[in-house]
C-alpha positions in Angstrom: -9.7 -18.1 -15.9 -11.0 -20.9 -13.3 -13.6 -18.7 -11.9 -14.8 -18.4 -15.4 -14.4 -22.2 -15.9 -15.8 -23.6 -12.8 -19.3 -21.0 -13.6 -19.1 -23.2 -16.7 -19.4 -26.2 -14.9 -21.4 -25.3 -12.2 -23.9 -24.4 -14.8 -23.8 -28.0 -16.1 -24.5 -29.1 -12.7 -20.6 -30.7 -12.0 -20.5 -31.1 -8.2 -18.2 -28.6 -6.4 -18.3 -26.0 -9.1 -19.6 -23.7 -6.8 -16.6 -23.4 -4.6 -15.6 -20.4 -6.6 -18.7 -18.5 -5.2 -16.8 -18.1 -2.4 -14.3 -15.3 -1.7 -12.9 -17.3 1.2 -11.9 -20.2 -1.0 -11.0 -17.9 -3.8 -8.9 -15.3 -1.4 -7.4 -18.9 0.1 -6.4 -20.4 -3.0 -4.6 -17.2 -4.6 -2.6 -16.5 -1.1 -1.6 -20.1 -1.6 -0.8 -20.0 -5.2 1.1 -16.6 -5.0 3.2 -17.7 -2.0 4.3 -21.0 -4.4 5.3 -18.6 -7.0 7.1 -16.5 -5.0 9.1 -19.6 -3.2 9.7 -21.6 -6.4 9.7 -19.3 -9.0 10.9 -16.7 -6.9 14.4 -18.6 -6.9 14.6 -18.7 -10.6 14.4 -15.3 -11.2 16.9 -14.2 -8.4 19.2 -16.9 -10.6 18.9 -14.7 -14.1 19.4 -11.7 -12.4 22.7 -12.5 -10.8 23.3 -14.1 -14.0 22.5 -10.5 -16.1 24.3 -9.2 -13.5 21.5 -6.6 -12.3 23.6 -5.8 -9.0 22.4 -3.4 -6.2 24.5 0.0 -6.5 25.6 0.9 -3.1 26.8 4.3 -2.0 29.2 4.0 1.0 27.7 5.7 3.7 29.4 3.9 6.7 26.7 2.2 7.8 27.6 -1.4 9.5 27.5 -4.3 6.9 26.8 -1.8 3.6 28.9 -2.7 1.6 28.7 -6.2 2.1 25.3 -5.9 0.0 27.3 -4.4 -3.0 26.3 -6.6 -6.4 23.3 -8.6 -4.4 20.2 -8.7 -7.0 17.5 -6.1 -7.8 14.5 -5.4 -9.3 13.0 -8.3 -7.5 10.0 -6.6 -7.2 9.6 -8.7 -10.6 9.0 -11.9 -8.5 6.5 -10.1 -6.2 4.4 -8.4 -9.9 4.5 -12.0 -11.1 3.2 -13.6 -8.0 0.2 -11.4 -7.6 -1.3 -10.9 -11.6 -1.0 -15.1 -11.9 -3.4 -15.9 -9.3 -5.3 -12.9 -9.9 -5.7 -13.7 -13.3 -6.9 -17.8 -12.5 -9.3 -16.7 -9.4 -10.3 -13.3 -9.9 -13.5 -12.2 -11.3 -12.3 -9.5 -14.2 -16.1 -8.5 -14.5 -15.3 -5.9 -11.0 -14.4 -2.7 -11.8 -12.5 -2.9 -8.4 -10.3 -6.1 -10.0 -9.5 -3.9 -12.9 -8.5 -0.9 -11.2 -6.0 -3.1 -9.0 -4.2 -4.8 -12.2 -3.9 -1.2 -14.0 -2.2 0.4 -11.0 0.1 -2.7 -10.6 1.1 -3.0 -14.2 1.2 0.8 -14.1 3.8 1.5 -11.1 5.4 -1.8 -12.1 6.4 -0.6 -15.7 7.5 3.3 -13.6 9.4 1.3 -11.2 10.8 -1.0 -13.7 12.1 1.8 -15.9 13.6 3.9 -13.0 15.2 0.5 -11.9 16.8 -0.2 -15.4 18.3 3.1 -15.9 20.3 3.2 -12.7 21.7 0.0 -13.8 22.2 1.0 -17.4 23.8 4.4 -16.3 25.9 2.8 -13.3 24.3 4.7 -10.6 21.6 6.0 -8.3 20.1 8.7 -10.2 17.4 7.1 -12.7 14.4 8.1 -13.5 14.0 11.9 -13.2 11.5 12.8 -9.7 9.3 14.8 -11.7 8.9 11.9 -14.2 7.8 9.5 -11.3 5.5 12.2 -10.0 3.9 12.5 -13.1 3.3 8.6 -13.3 1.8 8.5 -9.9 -0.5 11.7 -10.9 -1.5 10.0 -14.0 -2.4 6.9 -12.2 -4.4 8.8 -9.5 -6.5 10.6 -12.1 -7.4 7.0 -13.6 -8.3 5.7 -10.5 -10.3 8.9 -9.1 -12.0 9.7 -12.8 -12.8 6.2 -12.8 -14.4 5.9 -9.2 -16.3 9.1 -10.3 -17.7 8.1 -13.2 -18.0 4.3 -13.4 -21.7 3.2 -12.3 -20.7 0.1 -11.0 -18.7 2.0 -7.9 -21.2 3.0 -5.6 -21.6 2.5 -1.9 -24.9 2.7 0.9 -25.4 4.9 3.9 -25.6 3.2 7.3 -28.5 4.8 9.1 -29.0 4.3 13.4 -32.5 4.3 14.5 -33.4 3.6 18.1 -35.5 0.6 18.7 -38.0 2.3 21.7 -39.2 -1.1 23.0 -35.7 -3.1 23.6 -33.7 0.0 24.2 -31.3 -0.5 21.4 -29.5 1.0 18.8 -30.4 -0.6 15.4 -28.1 -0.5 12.2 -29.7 -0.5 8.9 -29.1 0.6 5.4 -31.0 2.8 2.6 -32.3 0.6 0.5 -30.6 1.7 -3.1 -26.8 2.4 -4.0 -26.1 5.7 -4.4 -23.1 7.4 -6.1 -21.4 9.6 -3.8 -18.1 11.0 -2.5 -18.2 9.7 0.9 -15.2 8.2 2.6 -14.8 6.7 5.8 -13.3 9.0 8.8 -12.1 8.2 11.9 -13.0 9.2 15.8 -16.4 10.6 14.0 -19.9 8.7 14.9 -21.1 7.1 11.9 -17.5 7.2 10.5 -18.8 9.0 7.1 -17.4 11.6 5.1 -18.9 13.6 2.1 -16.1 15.4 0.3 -19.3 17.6 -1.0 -19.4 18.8 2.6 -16.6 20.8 2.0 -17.2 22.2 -1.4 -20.9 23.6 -0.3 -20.2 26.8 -0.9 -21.0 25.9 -4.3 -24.3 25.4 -4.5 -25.6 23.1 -7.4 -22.1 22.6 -8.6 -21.4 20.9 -4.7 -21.1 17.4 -5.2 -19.2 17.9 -8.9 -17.0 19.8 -6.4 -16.6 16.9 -4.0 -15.8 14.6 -6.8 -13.0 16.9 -7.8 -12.0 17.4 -4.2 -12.1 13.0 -4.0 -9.6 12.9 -7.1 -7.0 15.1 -5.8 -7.2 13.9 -2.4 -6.5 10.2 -4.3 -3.7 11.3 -6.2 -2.2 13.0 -3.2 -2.5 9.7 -1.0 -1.6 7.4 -4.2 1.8 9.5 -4.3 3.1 10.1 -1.1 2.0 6.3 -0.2 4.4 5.4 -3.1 6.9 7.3 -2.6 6.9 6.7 1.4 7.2 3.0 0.4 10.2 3.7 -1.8 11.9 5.8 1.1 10.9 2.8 3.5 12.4 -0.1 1.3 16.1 0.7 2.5 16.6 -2.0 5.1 16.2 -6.4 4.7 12.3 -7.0 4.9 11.9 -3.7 6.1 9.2 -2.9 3.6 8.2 -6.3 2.5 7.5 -6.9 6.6 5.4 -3.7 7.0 3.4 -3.9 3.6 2.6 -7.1 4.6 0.7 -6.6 7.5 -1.0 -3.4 6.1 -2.0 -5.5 3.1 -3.4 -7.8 5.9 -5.7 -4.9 8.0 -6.9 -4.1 4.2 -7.4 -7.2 3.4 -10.0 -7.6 6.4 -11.4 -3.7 5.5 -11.8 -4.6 2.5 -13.7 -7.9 3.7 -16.0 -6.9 6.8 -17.1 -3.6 3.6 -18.1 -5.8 1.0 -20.3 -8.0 3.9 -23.3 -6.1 4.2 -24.7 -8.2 7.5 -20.3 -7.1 8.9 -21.2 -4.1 7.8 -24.4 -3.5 9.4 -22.7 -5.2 12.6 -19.8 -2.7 12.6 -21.6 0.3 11.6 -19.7 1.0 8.6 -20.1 1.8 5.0 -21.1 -1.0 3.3 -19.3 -1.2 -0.7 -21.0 -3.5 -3.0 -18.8 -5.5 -5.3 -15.6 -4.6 -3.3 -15.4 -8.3 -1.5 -14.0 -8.9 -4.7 -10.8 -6.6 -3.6 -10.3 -10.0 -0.9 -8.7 -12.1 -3.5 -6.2 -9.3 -5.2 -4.9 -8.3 -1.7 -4.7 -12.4 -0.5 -2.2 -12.7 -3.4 -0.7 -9.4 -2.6 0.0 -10.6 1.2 0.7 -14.0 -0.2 3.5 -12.7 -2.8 5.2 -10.5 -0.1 5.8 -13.7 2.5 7.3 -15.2 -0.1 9.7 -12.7 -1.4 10.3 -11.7 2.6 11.7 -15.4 2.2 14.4 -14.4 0.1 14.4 -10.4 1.3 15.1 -11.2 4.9 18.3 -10.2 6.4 20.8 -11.2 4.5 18.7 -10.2 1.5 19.3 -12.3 -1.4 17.3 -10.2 -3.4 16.3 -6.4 -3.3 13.0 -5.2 -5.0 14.2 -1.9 -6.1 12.3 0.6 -7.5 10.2 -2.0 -9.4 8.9 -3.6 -5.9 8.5 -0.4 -3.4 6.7 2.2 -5.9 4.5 -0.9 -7.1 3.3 -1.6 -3.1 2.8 1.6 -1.9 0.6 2.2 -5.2 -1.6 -0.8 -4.6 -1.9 -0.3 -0.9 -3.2 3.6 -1.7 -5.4 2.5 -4.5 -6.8 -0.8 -2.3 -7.7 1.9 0.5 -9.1 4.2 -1.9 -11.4 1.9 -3.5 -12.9 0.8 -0.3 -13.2 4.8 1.0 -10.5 3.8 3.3 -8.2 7.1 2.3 -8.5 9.0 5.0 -6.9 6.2 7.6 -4.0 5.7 5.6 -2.1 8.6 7.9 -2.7 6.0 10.7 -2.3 3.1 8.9 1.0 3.5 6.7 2.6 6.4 9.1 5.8 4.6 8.6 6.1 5.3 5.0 4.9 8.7 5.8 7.2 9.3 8.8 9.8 7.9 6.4 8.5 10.9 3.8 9.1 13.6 6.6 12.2 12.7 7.9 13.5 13.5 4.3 11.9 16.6 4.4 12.7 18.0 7.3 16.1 17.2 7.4 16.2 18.8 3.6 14.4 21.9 4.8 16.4 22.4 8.1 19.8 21.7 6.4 19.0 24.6 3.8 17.6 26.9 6.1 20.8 27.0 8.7 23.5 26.8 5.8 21.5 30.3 4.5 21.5 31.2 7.9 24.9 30.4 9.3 26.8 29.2 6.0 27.3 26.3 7.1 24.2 23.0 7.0 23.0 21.2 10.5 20.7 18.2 10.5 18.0 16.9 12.4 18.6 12.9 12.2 22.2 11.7 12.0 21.0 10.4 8.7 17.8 9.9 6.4 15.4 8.3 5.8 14.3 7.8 9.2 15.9 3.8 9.4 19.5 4.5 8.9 19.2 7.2 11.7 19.2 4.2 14.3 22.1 2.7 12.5 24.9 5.5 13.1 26.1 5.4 16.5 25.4 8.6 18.6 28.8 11.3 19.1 30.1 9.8 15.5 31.4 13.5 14.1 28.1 13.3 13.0 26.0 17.2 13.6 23.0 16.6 14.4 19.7 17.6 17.1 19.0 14.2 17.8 22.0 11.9 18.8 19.8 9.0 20.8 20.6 6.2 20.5 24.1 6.4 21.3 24.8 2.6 20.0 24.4 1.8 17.0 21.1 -0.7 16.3 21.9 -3.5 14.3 19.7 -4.1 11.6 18.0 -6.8 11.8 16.6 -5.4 15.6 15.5 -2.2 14.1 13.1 -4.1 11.2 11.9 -6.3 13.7 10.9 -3.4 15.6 9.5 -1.6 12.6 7.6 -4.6 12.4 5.9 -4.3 16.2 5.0 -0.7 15.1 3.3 -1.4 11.9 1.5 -4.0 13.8 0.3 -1.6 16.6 -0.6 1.2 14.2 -2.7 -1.4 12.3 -4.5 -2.2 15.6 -5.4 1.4 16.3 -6.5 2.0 13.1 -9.1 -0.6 13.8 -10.0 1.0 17.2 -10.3 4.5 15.3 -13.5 3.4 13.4 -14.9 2.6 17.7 -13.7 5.6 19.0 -16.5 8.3 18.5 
């Protein structure tokens, strides 16, 4: 509303108007605004839902200081929704496809998380919303997102070229002059760092970029979904998942930056995504809304986001990286949700195949998902391949250290786009 506003004014010539040209102020003012809500407002909420009584169910799994969480607040992930679609909606441009795109998937995942959140408490337990329900949320809101991409003229992107410069010696960076619509994604470790999904689907002739459009949209509801669902697995701890999301919301918020900069991009040597600066402002109130709910989520959590938080940010952190052809670093970028994903399926898969085997289940962790493995003390009657560590780790150390590893794996996903 006050980017349309202030174009008003600066159209009538009011000095300052034109502050809103700016992403940086823009991106600025909505981190600001979002962190406010999130502080002030933030409070409020966590108020009516002790008040409704909306208490976190807790199984008893012997973990140190479990139960001690029993009855604290959920579905705070409410306060973090709220924090991001106000500034959005006062300093975002909702002319950008890319703004658009990021509002659906976080109303979309909000209203799946929301649901699975308020039939756990309705019922009294941990059950909710059916898997296969969920799944076919996430599916439906990858095939918006890739059809969209696909066939919306306004997402296109422009192929960085390298031509020698024979008189200084020099490698030069330019770019073809017109957008082009494409399935190209950026790759890591490969010179030039782009990807056509076409490449793959040459075999059929003619029909070979249709078939790398199709490839591109099951590829994004793959990564929208397991993102998603590695945040849900991940958000088990205090600030565990607010922490991490955080600082991949902050490596995408400078992706997303340094693509939509066409001289950055020509400076980097990467794909260069016109329109998609505009992503800047969603993901500043995205990082914005998350340091403020961490201010309530920190250990001791006052609050927990539930369903309603965790599917809602790994959504918008696989739909961000998507829109700026960012899909294929997301392995790199959010392995902790995904090593969170595998410990749960390994130790699923190795428990049923030694009970058919032997009759009787083994494990690999001591417990799943991978975070409550370092809370069980090693030797505790406990079956299991790996014992280490032998103490238990108390909480608070092992998100802090989740914390150091989601900022390292941010680094080197940076370095990956070098690498070649």
């Amino acid at each position: 509303m006050l980017y349309y506003l202030f174009n008003y004014l600066e159209d009538l010539g009011i000095p300052g108007a034109r502050l809103m040209d700016y992403i940086t102020f823009r991106s600025g003012a909505a981190l600001i605004l979002s962190l406010f809500i999130a502080l002030v407002f933030g409070r409020k909420i966590i108020d009516r839902l002790q008040l409704m009584q909306v208490g976190e169910i807790i199984r008893d799994l012997g973990l140190e200081g479990q139960m001690q969480k029993k009855g604290t607040p959920t579905m705070g992930g409410v306060i973090i929704i709220i924090s991001i679609l106000v500034p959005c909606l006062l300093f975002g441009d909702f002319s950008s496809i890319y703004m658009m795109l990021m509002i659906v998937a976080t109303l979309w995942l909000g209203t799946l998380g929301f649901m699975d959140d308020w039939l756990k408490m309705k019922h009294h337990n941990k059950d909710g919303m059916s898997g296969k329900f969920k799944i076919v949320g996430q599916v439906g809101l990858g095939l918006i997102v890739g059809l969209t991409m696909c066939m919306s003229p306004e997402i296109v992107m422009r192929e960085n070229v390298e031509t020698l410069d024979v008189e200084n010696g020099e490698i030069v960076i330019s770019y073809r002059p017109e957008n082009i619509k494409s399935p190209q994604t950026t790759i890591p470790f490969v010179k030039n760092n782009n990807f056509d999904y076409s490449y793959l689907t040459g075999w059929m002739g003619k029909y070979a970029i249709t078939g790398g459009w199709i490839l591109f949209v099951i590829v994004t509801i793959l990564a929208i979904s397991a993102t998603s669902n590695g945040a849900n697995l991940t958000d088990g701890l205090d600030g565990l998942c607010t922490g991490v999301s955080a600082i991949i919301g902050v490596a995408l918020a400078i992706m997303a930056y340094l693509g939509g900069h066409i001289i950055y991009s020509s400076y980097l040597n990467i794909m260069y995504i016109p329109g998609s600066s505009e992503l800047v402002v969603f993901m500043a109130a995205f990082i914005g809304a998350l340091i403020g709910f961490l201010w309530y989520n920190a250990y001791p959590a006052q609050v927990f986001m539930g369903d309603t938080g965790s599917l809602t940010i790994g959504g918008i952190i696989a739909v961000f990286a998507i829109l700026i052809r960012k899909e294929l670093l997301i392995p790199i970028l959010c392995a902790i949700f995904f090593i969170e994903d595998l410990s749960v399926m390994l130790q699923v898969a190795y428990f049923k195949y030694t009970k058919m085997r032997t009759g009787v289940g083994k494990r690999i962790f001591k417990m799943t998902p991978l975070h409550h493995h370092f809370q069980k003390p090693g030797n505790s009657g406990i079956e299991a391949l790996i014992q280490a560590p032998l103490r238990a780790v108390p909480e608070s150390k092992i998100v802090i250290r989740f914390w150091i590893v989601a900022i390292l794996l941010a680094a080197v996903t940076f370095v990956t786009l070098k690498i070649r």
